[in-house]
N, C-alpha and C positions, 0 to 999 in steps of 0.2 A: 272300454279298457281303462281309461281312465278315472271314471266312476267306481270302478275297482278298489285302483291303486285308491282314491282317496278313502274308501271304506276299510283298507287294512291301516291304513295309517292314523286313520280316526278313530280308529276300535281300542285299539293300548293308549289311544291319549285320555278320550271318554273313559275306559278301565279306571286309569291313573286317579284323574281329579275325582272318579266315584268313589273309590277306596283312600284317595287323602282325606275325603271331607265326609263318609259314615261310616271306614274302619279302617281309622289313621293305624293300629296295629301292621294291618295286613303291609302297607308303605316300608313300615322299621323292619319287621321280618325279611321282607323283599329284599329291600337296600342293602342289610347286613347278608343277605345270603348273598347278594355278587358280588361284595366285598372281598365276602369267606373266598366265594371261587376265583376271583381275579388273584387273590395272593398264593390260591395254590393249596389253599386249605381246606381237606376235605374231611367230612365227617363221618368219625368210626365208632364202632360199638363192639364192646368185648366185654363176655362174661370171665365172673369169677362165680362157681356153684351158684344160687340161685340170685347172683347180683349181678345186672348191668352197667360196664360203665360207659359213659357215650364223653370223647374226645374230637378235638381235630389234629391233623394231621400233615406234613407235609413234607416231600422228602425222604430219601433212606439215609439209615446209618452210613457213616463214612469213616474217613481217619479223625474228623474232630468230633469233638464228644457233642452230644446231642444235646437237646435243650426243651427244659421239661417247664410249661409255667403252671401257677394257680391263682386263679379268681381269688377277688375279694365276699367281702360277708352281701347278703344277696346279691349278686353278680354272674355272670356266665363266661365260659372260654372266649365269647366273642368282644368280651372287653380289651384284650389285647391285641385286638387288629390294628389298632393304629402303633402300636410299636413295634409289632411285626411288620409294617409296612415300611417305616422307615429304619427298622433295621435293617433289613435287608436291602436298602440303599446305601446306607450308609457302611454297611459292609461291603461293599462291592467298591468302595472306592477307599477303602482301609488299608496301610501299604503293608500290612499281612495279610489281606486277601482272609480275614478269620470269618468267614462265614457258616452259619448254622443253617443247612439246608434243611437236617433232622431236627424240627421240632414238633412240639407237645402242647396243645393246651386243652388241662384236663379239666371238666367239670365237675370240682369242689363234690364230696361224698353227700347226696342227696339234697344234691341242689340242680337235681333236673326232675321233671316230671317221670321220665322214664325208670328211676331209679327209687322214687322216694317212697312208692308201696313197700320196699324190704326194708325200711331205714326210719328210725323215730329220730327224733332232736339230739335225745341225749349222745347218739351214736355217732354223728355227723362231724365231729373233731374226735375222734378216735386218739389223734396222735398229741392231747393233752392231756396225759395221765394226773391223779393227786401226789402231791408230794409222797403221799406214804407207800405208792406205789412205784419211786422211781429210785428205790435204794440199785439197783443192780444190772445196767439195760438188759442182762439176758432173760431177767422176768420179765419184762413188757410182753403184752400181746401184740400180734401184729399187724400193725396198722393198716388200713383200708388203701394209703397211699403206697401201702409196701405192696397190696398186693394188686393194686394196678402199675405198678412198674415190672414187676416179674411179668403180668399178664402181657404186657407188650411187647419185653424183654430188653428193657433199658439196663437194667441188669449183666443184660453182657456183657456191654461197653461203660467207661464214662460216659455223665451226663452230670451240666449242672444244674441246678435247680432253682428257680423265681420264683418269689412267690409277696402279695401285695394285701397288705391289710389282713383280714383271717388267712387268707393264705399266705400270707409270711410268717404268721404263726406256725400254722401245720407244717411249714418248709422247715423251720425254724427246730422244730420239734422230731421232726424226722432226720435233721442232719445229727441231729444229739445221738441219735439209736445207731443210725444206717449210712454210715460216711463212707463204707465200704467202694462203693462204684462212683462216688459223686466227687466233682473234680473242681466244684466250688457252688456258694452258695450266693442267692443275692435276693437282700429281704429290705420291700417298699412299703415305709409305715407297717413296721409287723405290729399283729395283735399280740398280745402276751406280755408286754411289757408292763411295770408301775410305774407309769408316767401319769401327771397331773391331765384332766381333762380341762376340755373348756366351759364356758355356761353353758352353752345350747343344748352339752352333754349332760352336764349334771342337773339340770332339770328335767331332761326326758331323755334318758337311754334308748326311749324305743322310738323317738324323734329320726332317726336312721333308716326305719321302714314306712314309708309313704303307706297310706290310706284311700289320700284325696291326691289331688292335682296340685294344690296349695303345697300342700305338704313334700311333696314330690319335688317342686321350683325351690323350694326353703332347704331342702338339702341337696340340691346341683348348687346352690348358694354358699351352704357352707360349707361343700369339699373341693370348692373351687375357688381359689383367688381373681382368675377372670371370668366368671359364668357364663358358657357360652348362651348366644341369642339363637336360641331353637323357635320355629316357628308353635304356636301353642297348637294346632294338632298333630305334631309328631310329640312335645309332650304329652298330648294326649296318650299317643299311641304308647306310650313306654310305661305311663301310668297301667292302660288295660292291660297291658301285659306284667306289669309286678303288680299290681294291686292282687291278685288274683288269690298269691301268695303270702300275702299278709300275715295270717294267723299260724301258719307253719315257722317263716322267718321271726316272729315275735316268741315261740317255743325252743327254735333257736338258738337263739340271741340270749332267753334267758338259760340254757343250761350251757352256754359259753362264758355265762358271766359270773357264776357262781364262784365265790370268794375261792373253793380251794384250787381250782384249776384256770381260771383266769391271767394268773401271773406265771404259769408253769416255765413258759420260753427263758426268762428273767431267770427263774430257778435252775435252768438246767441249761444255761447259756454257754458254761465254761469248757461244758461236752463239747463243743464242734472244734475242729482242729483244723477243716477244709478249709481254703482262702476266703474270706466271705465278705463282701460290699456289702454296706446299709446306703439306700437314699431315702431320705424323707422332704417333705414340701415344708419348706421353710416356714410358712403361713397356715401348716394344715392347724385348722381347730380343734382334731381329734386329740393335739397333744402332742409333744415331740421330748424326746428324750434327752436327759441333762448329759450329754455327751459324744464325740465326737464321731461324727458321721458325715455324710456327704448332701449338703441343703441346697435343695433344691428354689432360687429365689424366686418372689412373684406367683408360688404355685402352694394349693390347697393338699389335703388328702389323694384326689384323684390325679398322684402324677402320670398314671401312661398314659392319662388323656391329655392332661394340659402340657406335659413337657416330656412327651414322647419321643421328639429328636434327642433332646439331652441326655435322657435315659438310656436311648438308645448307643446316644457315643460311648457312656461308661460303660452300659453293659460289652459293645466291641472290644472298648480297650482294656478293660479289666479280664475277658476273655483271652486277650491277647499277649497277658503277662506285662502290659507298659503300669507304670504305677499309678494308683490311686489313692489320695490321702485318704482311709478309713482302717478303723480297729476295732476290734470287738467289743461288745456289747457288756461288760462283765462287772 
């Protein structure tokens, strides 16, 4: 019996160390799945005619409006677990009790593997049209984010919307059209802006999408003011899981950056009327805008990871109508 007990307890430990040290992948997958399930978020898939979308999930609608987030440029829903985690403490001890039980986080338009046989580059920011196409919003076509929100039916209720890096943009971009249900906006490092970069950027634009391993630790370095010390095969592991993507995110990346639709958000900033918070990291090297927003100190581009409590307080209290110094973008 005993001989037993020690073979079930040896089995998942031997498991472990075989798959940390020849498929650190399989570890990051694992980790981030009990993550996803310890906070309650679970993952959905809904079509729209022959497009899947796959989100997570947690919670039903209530009396307060729900909460819709987006990834940044190669990124996934699961990069907001940690500010889901501590928002949701941090709400719970907020003396409005303003908690988002119903929230969203949706996986960016063909930036899952499930999704991207119906979807080329060019289509993946839908909601940055060219200037010549945004004399009138009720010409627009309708954006991909539009029609994963009816598909879920956020639409019926308020809901506000987040959204960080490219997707601050697309958030950014769809308050301009679609402010109808949305009860405020709050955009981390949006894309779409003309702001100055920094060198690392303007040497290599495509410096953003790792290849190698090197390349991968050089930009956790420069969206991060404190880098975290990851052991190097869970780097590893995150590398074989974005390397994979490379040559898609680099197609991307360049029909995101094409001179006429790049600056759109900038262009069509003065559309949004919703309540709307900006934070940015005080220190991100991606560039920060000559105006007044909410800076975040000691922290790079990736604020939900590096200053996910902070984020988290604003987002409570700006949800909860107490004031925050910030003003549009214009």
């Amino acid at each position: 019996m005993l001989m037993l007990t020690g073979s079930l307890v040896a089995l998942p430990v031997l498991a472990f160390i075989t798959s940390y040290f020849f498929w650190p992948a399989a570890v990051v997958v694992g980790f981030t799945w009990f993550r996803r399930c310890r906070l309650g978020m679970k993952v959905h898939y809904v079509h729209c005619g022959n497009y899947r979308f796959c989100y997570s999930q947690r919670g039903q609608p209530g009396t307060t409006p729900s909460l819709l987030l987006l990834h940044g440029f190669a990124q996934d829903k699961d990069m907001w677990l940690p500010l889901i985690e501590v928002e949701r403490e941090i709400s719970s001890m907020h003396a409005h009790h303003h908690r988002h039980a119903h929230t969203h986080a949706c996986h960016m338009h063909a930036h899952h593997t499930h999704t991207r046989h119906t979807a080329t580059p060019a289509t993946c920011m839908p909601t940055m049209p060219t200037p010549a196409t945004t004399a009138t919003p009720t010409k627009w076509p309708r954006p991909h984010l539009l029609r994963f929100v009816q598909a879920v039916g956020l639409d019926a209720q308020g809901f506000h919307l987040l959204g960080m890096s490219m997707g601050g943009g697309v958030a950014g971009m769809y308050a301009c059209r679609h402010q109808e249900k949305l009860t405020g906006l709050t955009l981390v490092c949006p894309a779409g802006l003309d702001i100055p970069l920094s060198s690392f950027l303007k040497d290599d634009i495509y410096g953003i999408i790792p290849n190698t391993l090197q390349k991968l630790e050089d930009l956790i370095k420069n969206n991060t003011y404190n880098p975290p010390k990851l052991p190097r095969q869970i780097l590893q592991g995150i590398a074989d899981l974005t390397i994979p993507h490379y040559e898609f995110h680099c197609e991307l990346l360049k029909s995101i950056s094409q001179p006429d639709t790049c600056f759109s958000l900038q262009q069509n900033m003065h559309l949004i009327t919703v309540p709307l918070l900006v934070v940015w990291g005080k220190q991100d090297k991606a560039g920060c805008p000559d105006c007044q927003v909410v800076l975040m100190d000691k922290c790079g581009h990736s604020v939900a990871d590096e200053k996910s409590r902070e984020l988290a307080k604003l987002l409570v209290n700006f949800l909860s109508g107490q004031e925050v110094s910030v003003k549009k973008l214009c």
